[in-house]
MMTF fields as JSON, N, C-alpha, C and O atoms, coordinates in Angstrom:
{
  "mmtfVersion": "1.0.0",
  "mmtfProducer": "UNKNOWN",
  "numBonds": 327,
  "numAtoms": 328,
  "numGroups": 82,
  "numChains": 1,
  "numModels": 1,
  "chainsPerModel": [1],
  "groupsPerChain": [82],
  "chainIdList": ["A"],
  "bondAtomList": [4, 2, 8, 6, 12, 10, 16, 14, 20, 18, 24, 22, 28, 26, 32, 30, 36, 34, 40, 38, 44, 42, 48, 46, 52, 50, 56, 54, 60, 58, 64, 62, 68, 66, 72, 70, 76, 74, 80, 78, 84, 82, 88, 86, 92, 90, 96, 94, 100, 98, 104, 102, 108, 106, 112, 110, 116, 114, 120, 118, 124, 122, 128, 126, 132, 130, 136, 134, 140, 138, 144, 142, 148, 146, 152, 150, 156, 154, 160, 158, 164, 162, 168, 166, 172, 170, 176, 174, 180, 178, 184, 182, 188, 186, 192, 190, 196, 194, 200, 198, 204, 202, 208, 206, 212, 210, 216, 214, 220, 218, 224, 222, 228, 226, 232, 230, 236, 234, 240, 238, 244, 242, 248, 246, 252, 250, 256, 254, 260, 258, 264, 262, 268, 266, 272, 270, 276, 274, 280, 278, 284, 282, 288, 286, 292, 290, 296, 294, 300, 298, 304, 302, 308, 306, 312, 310, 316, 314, 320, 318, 324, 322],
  "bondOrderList": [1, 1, 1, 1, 1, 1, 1, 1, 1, 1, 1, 1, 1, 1, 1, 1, 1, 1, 1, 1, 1, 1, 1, 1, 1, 1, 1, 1, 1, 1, 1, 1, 1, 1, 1, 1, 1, 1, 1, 1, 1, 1, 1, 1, 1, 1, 1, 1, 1, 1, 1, 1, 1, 1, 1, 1, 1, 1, 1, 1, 1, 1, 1, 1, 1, 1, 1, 1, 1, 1, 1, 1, 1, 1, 1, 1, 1, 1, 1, 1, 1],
  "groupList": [{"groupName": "UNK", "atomNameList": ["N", "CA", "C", "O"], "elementList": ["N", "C", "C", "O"], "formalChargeList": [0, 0, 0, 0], "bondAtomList": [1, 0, 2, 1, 3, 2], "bondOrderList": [1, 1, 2], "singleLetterCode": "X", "chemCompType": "L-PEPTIDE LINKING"}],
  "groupTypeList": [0, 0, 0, 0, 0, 0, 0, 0, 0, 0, 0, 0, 0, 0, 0, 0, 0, 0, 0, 0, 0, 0, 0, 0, 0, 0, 0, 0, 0, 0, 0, 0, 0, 0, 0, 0, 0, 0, 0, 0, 0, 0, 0, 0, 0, 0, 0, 0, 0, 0, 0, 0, 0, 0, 0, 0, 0, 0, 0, 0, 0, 0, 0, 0, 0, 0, 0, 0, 0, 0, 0, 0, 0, 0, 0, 0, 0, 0, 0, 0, 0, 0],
  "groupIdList": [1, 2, 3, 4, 5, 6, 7, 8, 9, 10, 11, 12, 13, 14, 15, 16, 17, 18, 19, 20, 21, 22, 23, 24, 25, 26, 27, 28, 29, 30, 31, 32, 33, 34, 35, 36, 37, 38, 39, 40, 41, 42, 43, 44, 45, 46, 47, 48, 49, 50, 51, 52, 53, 54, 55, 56, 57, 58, 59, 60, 61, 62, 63, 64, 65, 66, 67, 68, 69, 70, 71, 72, 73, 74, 75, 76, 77, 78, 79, 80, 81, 82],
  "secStructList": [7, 2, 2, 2, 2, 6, 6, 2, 2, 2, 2, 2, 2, 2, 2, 2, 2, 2, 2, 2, 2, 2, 2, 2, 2, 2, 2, 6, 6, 1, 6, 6, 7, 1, 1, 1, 2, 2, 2, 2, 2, 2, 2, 7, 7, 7, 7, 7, 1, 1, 7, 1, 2, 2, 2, 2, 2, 2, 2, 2, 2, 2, 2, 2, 2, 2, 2, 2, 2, 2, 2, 2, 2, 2, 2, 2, 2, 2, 2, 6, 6, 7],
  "xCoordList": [-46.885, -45.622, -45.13, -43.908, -45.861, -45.65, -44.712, -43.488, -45.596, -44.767, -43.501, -42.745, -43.459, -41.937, -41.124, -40.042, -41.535, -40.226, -40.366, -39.677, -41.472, -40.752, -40.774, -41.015, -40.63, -39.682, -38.286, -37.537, -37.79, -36.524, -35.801, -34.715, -36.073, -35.278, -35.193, -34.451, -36.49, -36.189, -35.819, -35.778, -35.343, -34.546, -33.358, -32.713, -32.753, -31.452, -30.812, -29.645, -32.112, -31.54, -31.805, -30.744, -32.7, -32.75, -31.472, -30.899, -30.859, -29.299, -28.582, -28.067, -28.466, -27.387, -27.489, -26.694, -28.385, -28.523, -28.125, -27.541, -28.307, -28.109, -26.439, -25.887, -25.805, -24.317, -23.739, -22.681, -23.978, -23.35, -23.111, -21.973, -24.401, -24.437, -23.433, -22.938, -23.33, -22.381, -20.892, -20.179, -20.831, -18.909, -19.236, -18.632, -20.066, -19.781, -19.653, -18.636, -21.088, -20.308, -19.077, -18.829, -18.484, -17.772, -16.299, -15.423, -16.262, -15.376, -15.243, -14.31, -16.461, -15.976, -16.315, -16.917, -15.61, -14.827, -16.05, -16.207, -17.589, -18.371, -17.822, -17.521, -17.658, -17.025, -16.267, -16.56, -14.697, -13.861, -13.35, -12.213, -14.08, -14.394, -15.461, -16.182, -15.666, -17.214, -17.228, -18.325, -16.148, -16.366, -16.008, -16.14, -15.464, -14.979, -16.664, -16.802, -17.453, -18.545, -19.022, -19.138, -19.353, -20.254, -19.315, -19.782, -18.083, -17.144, -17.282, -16.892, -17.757, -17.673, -18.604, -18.533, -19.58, -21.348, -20.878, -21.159, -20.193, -19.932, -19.2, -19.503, -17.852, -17.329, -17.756, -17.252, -18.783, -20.029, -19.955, -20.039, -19.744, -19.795, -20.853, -20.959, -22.127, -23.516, -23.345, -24.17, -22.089, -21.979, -22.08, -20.961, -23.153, -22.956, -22.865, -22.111, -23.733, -23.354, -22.172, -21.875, -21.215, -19.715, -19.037, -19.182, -18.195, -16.639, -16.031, -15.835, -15.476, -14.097, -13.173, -12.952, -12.876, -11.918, -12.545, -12.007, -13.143, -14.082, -14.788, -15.44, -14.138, -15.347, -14.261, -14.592, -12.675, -11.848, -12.033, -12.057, -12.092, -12.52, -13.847, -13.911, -14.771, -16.044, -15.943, -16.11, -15.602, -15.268, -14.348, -14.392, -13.213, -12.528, -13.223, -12.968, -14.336, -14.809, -15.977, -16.214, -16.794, -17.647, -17.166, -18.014, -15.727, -15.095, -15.359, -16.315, -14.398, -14.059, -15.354, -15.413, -16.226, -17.552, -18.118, -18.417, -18.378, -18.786, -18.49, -19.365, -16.996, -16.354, -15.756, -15.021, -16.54, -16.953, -18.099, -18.299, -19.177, -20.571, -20.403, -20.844, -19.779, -19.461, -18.83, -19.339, -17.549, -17.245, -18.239, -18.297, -18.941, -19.843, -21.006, -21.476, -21.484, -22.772, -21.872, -21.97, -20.835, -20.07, -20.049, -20.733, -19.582, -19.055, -20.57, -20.858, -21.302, -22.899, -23.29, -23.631, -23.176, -23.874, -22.907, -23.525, -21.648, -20.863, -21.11, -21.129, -21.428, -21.8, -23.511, -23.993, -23.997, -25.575, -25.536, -26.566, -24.474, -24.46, -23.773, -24.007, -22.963, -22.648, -23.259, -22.589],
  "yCoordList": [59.778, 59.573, 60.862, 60.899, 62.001, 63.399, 63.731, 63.855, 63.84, 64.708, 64.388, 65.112, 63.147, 62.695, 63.38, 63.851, 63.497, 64.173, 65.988, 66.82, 66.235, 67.718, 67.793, 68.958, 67.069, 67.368, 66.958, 67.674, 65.877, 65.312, 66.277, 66.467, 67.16, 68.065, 70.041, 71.018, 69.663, 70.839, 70.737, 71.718, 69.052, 69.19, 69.495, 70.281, 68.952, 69.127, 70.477, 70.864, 71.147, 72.641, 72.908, 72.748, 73.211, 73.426, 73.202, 74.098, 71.93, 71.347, 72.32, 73.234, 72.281, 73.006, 74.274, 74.395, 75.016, 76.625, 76.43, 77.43, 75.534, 75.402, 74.894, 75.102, 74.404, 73.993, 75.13, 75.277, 76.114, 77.279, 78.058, 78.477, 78.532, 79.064, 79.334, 80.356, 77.728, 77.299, 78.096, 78.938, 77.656, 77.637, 78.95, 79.363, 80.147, 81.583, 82.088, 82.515, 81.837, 82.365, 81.495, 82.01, 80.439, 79.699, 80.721, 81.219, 80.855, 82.02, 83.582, 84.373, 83.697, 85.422, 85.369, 86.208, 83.963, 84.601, 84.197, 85.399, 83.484, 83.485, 82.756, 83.417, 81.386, 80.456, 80.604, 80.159, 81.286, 81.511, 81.793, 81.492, 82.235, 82.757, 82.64, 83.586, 81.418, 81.265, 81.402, 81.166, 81.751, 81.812, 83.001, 83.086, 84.12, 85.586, 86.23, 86.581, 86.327, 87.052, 86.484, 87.315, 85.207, 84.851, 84.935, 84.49, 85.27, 85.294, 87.192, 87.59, 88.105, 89.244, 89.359, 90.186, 88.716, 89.216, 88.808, 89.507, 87.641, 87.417, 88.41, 88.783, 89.054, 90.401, 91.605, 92.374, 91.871, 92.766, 93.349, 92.665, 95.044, 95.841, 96.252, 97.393, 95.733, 96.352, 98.05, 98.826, 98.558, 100.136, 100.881, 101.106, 101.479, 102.361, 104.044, 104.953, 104.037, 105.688, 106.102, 107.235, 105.362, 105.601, 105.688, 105.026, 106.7, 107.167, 106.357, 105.335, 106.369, 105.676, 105.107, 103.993, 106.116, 106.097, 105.396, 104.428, 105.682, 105.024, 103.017, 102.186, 103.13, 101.673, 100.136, 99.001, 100.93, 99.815, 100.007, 99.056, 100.642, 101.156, 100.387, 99.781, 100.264, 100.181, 98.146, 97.317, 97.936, 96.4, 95.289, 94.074, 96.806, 96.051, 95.697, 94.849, 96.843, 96.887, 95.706, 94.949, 95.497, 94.519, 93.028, 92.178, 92.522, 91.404, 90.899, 90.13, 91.287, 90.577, 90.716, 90.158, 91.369, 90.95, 89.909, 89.072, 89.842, 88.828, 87.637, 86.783, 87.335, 86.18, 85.47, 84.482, 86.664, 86.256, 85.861, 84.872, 86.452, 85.976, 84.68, 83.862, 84.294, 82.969, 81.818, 80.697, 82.171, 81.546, 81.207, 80.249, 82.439, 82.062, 81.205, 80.516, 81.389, 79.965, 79.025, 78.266, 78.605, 77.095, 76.866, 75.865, 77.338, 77.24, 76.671, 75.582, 77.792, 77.449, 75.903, 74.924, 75.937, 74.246, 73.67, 73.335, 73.276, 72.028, 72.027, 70.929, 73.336, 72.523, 72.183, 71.272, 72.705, 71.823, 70.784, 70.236, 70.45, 68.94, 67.844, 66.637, 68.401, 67.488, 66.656, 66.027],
  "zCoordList": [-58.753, -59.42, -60.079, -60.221, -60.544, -61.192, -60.072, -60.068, -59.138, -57.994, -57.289, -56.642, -57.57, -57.433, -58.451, -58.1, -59.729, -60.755, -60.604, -61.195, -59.631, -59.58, -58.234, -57.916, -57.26, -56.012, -55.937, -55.272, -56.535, -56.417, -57.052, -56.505, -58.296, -58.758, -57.664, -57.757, -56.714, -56.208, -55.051, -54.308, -54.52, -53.202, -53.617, -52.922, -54.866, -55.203, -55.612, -55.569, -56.077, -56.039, -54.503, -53.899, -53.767, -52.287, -51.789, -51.167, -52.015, -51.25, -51.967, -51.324, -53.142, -54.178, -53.074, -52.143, -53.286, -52.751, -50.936, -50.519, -50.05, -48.773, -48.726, -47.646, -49.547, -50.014, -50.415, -49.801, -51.262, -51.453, -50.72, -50.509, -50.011, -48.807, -47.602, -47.127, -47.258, -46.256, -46.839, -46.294, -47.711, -48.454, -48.375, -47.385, -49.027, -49.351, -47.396, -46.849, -46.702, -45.68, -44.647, -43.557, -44.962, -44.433, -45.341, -44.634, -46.6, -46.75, -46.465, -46.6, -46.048, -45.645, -43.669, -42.998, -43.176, -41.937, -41.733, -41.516, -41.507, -40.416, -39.221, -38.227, -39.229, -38.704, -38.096, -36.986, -38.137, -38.0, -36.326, -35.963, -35.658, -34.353, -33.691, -33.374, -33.412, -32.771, -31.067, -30.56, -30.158, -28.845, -28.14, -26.919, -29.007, -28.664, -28.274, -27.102, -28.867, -28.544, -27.305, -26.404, -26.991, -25.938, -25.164, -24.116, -24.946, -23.84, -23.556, -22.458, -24.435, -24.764, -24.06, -23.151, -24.202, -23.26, -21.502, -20.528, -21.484, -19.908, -19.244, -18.11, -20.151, -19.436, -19.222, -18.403, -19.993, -20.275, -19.244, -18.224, -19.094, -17.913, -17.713, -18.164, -17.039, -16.828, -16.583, -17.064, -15.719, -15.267, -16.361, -16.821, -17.128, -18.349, -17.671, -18.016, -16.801, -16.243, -15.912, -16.292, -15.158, -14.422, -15.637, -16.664, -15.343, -15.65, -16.234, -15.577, -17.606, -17.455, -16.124, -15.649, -15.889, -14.634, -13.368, -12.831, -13.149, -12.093, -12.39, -11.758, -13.655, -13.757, -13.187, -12.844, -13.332, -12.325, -10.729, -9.949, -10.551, -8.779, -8.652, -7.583, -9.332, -8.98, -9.111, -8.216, -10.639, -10.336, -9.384, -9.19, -8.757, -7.892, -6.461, -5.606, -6.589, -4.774, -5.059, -4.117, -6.451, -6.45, -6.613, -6.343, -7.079, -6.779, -5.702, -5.602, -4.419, -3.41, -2.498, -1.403, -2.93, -2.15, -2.362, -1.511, -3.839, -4.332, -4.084, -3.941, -3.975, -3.375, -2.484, -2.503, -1.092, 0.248, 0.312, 1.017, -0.352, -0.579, -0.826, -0.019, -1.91, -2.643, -1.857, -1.846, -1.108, 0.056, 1.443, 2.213, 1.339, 2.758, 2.718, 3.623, 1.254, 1.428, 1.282, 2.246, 0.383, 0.102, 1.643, 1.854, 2.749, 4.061, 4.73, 5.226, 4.529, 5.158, 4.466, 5.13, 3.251, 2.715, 3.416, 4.427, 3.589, 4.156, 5.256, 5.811, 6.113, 7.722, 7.675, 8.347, 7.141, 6.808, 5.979, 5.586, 5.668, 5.01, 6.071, 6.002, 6.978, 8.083, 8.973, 9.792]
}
């Protein structure tokens, strides 16, 4: 029964301090933007050696490969699914 009167007072500070928390960084902007970064890592240019200049040349020629690749198995599974 002791230990009931000094835990019930230190969940409520525990909450108190996990409640503040929230509101202080819920006011300085954590929250605020939660899907810009993980959209930031998907555009993510792996090319760190290339050029400025060179890194649109280089993503344009790796596109449309990619999405013949992409077209050609979809094509390959539907006639092996026939």
């Amino acid at each position: 029964m002791e230990a009931i009167f000094l835990l019930i007072p230190l969940s409520l500070a525990l909450l108190g301090v996990a409640v503040w928390l929230y509101f202080r960084m819920d006011n300085s902007g954590q929250f605020k933007d939660l899907e810009s970064h993980g959209r930031q890592l998907l555009l993510d240019d792996d090319n760190t050696g290339v050029q400025a200049g060179q890194k649109d040349v280089v993503a344009s020629q790796q596109i449309p490969t990619q999405v013949t690749k992409i077209a050609k198995q979809t094509e390959q599974n539907k006639s092996n699914n026939r």
